[in-house]
C-alpha positions in Angstrom: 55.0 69.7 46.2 55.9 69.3 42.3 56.1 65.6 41.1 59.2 65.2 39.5 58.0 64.0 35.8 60.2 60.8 35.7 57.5 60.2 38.4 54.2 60.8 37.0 54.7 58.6 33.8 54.8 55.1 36.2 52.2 56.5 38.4 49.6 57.0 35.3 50.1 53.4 33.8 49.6 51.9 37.3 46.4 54.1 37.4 45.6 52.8 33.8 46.2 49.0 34.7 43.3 48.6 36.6 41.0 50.1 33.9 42.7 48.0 31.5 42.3 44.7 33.1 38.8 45.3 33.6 37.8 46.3 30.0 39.7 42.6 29.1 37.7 40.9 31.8 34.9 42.4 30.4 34.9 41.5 27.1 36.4 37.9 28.0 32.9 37.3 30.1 30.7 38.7 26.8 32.6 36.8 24.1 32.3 33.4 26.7 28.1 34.5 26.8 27.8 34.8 23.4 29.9 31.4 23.1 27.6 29.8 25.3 24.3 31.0 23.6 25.4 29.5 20.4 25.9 26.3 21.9 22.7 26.4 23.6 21.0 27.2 20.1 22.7 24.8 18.0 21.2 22.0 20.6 17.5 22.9 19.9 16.0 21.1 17.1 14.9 22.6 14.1 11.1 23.5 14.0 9.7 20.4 12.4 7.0 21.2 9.6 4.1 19.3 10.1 1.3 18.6 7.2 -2.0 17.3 7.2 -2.4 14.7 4.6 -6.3 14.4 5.1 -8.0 12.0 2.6 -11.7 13.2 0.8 -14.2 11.7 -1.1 -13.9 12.8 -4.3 -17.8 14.2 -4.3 -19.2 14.8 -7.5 -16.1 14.0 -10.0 -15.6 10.6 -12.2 -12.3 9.2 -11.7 -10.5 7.0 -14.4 -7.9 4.7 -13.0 -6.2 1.8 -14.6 -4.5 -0.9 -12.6 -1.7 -3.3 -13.9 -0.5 -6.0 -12.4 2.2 -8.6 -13.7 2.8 -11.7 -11.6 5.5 -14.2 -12.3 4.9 -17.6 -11.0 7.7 -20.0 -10.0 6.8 -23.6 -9.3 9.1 -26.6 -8.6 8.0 -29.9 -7.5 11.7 -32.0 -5.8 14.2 -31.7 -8.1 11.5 -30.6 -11.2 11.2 -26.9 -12.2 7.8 -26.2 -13.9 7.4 -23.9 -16.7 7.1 -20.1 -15.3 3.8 -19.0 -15.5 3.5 -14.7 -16.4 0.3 -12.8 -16.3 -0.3 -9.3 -16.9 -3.5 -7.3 -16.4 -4.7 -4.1 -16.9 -7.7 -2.6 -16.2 -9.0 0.6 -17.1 -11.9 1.6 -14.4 -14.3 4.5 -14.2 -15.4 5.9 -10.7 -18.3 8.4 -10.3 -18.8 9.3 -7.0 -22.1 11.5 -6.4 -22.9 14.1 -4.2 -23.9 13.2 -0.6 -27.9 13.3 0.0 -27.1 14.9 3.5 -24.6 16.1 5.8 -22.4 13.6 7.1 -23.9 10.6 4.8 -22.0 8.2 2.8 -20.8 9.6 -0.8 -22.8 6.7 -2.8 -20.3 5.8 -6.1 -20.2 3.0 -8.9 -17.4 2.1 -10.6 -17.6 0.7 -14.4 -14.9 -1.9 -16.0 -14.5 0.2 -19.5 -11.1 -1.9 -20.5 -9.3 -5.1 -20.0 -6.2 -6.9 -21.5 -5.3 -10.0 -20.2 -2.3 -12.1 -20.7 -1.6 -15.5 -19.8 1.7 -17.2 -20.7 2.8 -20.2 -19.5 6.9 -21.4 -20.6 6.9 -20.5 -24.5 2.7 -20.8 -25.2 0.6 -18.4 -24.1 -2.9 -16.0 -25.2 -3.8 -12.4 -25.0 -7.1 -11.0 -24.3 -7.7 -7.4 -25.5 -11.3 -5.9 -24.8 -10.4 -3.4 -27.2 -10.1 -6.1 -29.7 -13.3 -7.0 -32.4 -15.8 -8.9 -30.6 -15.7 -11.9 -33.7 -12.4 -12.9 -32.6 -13.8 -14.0 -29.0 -14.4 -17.9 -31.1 -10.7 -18.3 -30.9 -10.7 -18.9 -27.2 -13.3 -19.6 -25.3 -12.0 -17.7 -22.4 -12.1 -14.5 -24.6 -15.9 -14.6 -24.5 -15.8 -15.4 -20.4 -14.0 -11.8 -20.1 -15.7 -10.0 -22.4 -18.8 -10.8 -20.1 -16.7 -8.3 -17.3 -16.6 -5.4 -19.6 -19.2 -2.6 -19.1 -20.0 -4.2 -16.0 -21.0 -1.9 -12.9 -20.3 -2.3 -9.3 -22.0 0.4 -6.7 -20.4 1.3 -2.9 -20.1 4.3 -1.3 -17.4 6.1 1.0 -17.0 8.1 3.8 -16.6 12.0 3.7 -13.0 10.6 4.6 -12.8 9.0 1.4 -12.6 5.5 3.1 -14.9 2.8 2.5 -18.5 2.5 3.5 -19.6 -0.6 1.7 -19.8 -2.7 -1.2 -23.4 -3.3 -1.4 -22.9 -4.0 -5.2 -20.1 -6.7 -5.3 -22.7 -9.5 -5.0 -24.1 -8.4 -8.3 -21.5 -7.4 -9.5 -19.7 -11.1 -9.3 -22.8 -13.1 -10.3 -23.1 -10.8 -13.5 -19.4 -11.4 -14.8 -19.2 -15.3 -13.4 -22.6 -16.7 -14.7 -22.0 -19.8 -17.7 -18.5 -19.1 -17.5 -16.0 -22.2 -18.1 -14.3 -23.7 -14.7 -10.8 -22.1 -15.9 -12.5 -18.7 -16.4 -14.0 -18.9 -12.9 -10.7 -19.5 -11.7 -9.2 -16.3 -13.6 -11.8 -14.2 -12.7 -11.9 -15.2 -9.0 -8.3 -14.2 -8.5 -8.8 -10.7 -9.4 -12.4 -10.0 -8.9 -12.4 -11.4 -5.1 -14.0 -8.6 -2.7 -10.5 -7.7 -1.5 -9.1 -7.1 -5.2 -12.1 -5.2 -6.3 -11.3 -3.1 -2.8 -7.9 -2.4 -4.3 -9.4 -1.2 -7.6 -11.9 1.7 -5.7 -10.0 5.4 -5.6 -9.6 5.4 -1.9 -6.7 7.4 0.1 -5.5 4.2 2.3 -2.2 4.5 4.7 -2.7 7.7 5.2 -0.9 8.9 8.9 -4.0 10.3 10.3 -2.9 12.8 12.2 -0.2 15.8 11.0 3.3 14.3 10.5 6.5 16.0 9.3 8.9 14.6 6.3 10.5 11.8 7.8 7.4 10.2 10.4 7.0 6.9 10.3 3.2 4.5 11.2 2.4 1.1 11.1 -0.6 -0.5 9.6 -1.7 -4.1 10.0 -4.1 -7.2 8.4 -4.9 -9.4 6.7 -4.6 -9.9 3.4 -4.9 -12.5 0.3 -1.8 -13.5 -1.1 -0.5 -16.1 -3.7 0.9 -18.3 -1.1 -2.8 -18.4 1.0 -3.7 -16.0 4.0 -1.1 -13.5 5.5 -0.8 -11.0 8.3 0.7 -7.7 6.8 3.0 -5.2 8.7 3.0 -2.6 6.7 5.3 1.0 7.4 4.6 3.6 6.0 7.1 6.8 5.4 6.8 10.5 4.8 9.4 11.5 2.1 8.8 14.6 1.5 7.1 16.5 -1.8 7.1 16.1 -5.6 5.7 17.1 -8.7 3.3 14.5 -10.4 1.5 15.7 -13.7 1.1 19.2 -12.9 0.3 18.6 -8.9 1.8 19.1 -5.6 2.0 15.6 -4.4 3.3 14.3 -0.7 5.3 11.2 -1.3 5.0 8.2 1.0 7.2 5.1 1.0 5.7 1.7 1.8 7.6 -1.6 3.2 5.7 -4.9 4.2 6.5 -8.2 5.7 4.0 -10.7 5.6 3.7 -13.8 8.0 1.8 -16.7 8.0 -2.0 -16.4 9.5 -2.4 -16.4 12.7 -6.3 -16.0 13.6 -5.3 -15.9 17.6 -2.4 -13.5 17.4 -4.0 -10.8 15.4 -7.3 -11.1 17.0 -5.6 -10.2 20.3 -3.1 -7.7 18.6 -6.3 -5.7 17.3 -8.0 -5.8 20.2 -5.2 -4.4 22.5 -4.7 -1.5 20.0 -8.2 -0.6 20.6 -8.2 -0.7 23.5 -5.2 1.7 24.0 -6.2 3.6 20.9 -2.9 3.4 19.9 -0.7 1.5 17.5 -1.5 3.6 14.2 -1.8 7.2 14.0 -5.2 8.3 14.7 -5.8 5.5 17.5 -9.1 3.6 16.8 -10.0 5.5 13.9 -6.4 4.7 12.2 -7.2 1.1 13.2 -10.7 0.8 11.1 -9.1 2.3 7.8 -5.9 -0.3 8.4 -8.8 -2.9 8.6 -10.3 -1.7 5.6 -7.1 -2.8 3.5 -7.1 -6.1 4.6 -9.7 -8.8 4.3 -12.1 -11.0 6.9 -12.4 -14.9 7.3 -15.8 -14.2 5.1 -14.2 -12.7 2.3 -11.1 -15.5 2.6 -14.3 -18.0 2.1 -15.7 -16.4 -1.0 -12.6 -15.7 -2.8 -12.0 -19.6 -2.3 -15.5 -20.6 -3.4 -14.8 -18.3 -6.3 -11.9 -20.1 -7.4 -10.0 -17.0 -6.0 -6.2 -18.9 -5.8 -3.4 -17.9 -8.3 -2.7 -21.1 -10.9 -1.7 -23.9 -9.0 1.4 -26.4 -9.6 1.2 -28.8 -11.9 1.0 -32.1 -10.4 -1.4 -31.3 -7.6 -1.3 -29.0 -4.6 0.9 -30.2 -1.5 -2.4 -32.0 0.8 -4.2 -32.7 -2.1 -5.8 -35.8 -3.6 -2.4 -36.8 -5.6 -0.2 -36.7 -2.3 -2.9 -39.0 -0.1 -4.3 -36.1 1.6 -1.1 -35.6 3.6 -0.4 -32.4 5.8 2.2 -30.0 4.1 4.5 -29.3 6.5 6.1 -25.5 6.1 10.2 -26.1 5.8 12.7 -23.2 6.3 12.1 -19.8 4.4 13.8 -18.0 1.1 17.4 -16.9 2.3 16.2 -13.2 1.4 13.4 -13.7 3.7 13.5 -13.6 7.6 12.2 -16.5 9.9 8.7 -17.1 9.5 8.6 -14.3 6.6 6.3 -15.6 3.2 6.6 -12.3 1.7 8.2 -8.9 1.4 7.6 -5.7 -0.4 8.5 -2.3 -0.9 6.6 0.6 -3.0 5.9 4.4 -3.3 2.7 6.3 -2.8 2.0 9.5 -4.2 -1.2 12.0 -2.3 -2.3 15.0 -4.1 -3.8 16.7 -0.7 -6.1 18.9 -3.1 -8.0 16.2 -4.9 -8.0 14.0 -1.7 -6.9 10.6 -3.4 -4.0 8.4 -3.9 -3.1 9.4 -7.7 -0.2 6.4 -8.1 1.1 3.8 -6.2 3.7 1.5 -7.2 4.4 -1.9 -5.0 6.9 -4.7 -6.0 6.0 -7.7 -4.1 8.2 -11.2 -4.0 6.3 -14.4 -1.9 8.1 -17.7 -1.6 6.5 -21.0 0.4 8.0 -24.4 0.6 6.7 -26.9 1.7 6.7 -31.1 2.2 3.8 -33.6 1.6 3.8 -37.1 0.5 7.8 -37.7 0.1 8.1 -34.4 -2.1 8.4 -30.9 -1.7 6.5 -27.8 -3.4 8.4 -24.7 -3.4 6.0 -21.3 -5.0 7.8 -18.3 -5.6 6.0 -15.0 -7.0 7.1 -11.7 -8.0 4.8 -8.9 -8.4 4.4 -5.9 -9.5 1.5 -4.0 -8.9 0.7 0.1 -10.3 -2.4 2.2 -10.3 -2.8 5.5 -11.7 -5.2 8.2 -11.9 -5.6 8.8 -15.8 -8.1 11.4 -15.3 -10.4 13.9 -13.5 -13.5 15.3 -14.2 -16.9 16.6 -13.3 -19.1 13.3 -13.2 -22.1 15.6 -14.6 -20.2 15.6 -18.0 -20.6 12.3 -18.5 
C-alpha cells in the first residue's frame, strides 16, 4: 500500500523526536558532570609548598656581625617625670667557627669584640664612646678606659652540627677579663650587655627556626625566660613564615616574630615545660624544638649573675621602688599600660631573615616597648622602655684567611 506523502512527513518527525530528546538528555547529563567535577576541584586545597628551613653551623667560616641596640628609658616617680635616659650600642663581633674534630662533635668557635661605640645620654648631657677613637682621649672619661678594656677581648663556645648552642665554656673568662678594676658605674654598663644571656644574643645562631618543614603562612610558638628592663619575664613568642626575599644577593626565607611578655612565674613555666615534654609537643620538632626555645631564654643561675654583675638597665633616680629610700616596703604591681593587655609588661614585634644556604640568621630586626608601675612607700614608679634591637651579618669568609 503507498503512503500518501502528506503522511510520511509527520510520521518521520515523530520517528526523529525520540532521537532528539535523547541526544538533549544526553548532553544535559554531561554538561551537569562536568559542572559537578569543577565544583568538586575548586573545593580541594591548593598543594601547599613545604620548605625546610634547617639551621647549620657555619663550619670552618668567620662570621662578622654587628649588633645595635638603642633603648629609651622613661622614668617617673608620682607626679615627677625624670629626664629620658637614651643609649645606643653597637658592636661589631667576629665569629670563627672551626671544623669539627669528629663526626657528630660540637663545632668549637670564639668570637672577638673588634668594635664598640657607646652612647649614653641622659635629658640634654650626655658622652660617646668610640673604640675606633685614639686611645689618649680615654683621660676624658674614666669610663672610656673601662670599655676600651672589652675590645680585642675573646670569648670561646661551641655549637651543634644544628648550629644551636653547645656551651659557653669561655664566658667566665671572658667576664672577669673585661670587668677587672673597672669603676662601680662601668660594672653596671657592662653587666647589662655582657650578661650570659646578652652575649648568647651576640653568637651567629639560627634561633626560632620551625623545626620541621612548614609552608608560607605556618605559624609555632616558642617560650622562656628572658632578661628584660623591667626584671625577669616569661616570653610567648610566634613565629611566622612570610614567604621569600632577596637580601644582599641571597635567597632568604622571611619570618615574622610577635612576643608578649608576662611577669615570672617560676611554678607556671616549670609545669608548662614539663607537660610539653612530655607530649613532645608545643613547638615544632617536639622535645628537640623545646631545648633550642630554651636556649633563647635564660636560667635562675644566669638571672643571679647578671644581678651580681650589675646586669639591671639604669635605675630611677630617687631609689628603686623596695629599696632603702622607701623603708624597704613591698612594691605592689598596679594596672598595666593601656596598649598592653592584663598582666602584659611587654610587647614586641620584629622580622627574621634565613639564608637556608649559609645556615644562619643574616638580620633580625625586633622593636620592643616594656612598661611597669608600681607603688611603695606612698609613691609610685612607673618604667617605660622602647627598644630597638638589629643584627646583621656584615660578612662571610673562610676562617683560614684570617
Amino acid at each position: 500500500m503507498k503512503i500518501p506523502n502528506q503522511t510520511f512527513l509527520p510520521l518521520a518527525a515523530a520517528l526523529c523526536l525520540p532521537f532528539t530528546a535523547c541526544k538533549k538528555s544526553d548532553d544535559a547529563g554531561a554538561g551537569a558532570t562536568d559542572d559537578a567535577a569543577v565544583a568538586q576541584k575548586a573545593e580541594e586545597p591548593e598543594p601547599r609548598e613545604e620548605f625546610e628551613l634547617t639551621a647549620k653551623a657555619p663550619a670552618g667560616k668567620r662570621v662578622d656581625l654587628q649588633v645595635r641596640k638603642e633603648m629609651i628609658i622613661d622614668n617617673q616617680i608620682g607626679d615627677a617625670k625624670q629626664p629620658t635616659q637614651t643609649i645606643n650600642l653597637t658592636l661589631d663581633l667576629a665569629h670563627s667557627v672551626k671544623a669539627a674534630a669528629g663526626e657528630g662533635a660540637s663545632l668549637p668557635a670564639e668570637v672577638e669584640l673588634s668594635g664598640m661605640i657607646f652612647e649614653m645620654k641622659t635629658g640634654e648631657e650626655g658622652w660617646t664612646f668610640d673604640s675606633a677613637q685614639p686611645t689618649a682621649d680615654d683621660v676624658k672619661k674614666r669610663e672610656f678606659k673601662d670599655l676600651r678594656k672589652s675590645i680585642g677581648g675573646k670569648m670561646a663556645y661551641a655549637l651543634k652540627a644544628d648550629g644551636s648552642l653547645d656551651n659557653m665554656n669561655g664566658y667566665q673568662d671572658f667576664v672577669k677579663a673585661v670587668t677587672r678594676g673597672v669603676s662601680k658605674t662601668s660594672r653596671g654598663m657592662l653587666g647589662s650587655f655582657y650578661s650570659q644571656p646578652e652575649m648568647t644574643k651576640m653568637l651567629p645562631l639560627s634561633v626560632g627556626l620551625p623545626g620541621k618543614p612548614v609552608a608560607e603562612g605556618d605559624s609555632w610558638n616558642r617560650k622562656g625566660l628572658e632578661m628584660s628592663p623591667v626584671g625577669p619575664v616569661d616570653g610567648d613568642k610566634t613565629f611566622t613564615f612570610k614567604g621569600w626575599s632577596e637580601l644582599g644577593g641571597r635567597k632568604v626565607a622571611v619570618i615574622g616574630t610577635s612576643t608578649v611578655y608576662k611577669k615570672h612565674q617560676p611554678q607556671a613555666a616549670k609545669a608548662a615545660a614539663s607537660q610539653d615534654d612530655r607530649s613532645g609537643g608545643g613547638e615544632p620538632g617536639g622535645e628537640e624544638g623545646m631545648d633550642e626555645g630554651r636556649d633563647e631564654g635564660m636560667s635562675e643561675d644566669d638571672m643571679s649573675r647578671a644581678a651580681d654583675m650589675g646586669g639591671s638597665e639604669p635605675g630611677m633616680e630617687g631609689g628603686e621602688p623596695g629599696g632603702a629610700s622607701d623603708g624597704g616596703a613591698a612594691a605592689k604591681p598596679e594596672a598595666a599600660a593601656s596598649e598592653l593587655g592584663p598582666g602584659e609588661l611587654g610587647k614586641a614585634t620584629g622580622t627574621i631573615y634565613f639564608d637556608p644556604e649559609l645556615g644562619v640568621v643574616v638580620e633580625v630586626s625586633d622593636k620592643q616597648m616594656f612598661r611597669l608601675s608600681q607603688s611603695a612607700g606612698g609613691r609610685t614608679y612607673t618604667r617605660k622602655v622602647e627598644i630597638n634591637l638589629a643584627s646583621k651579618v656584615r660578612k662571610v669568609e673562610d676562617a683560614a684567611a684570617q
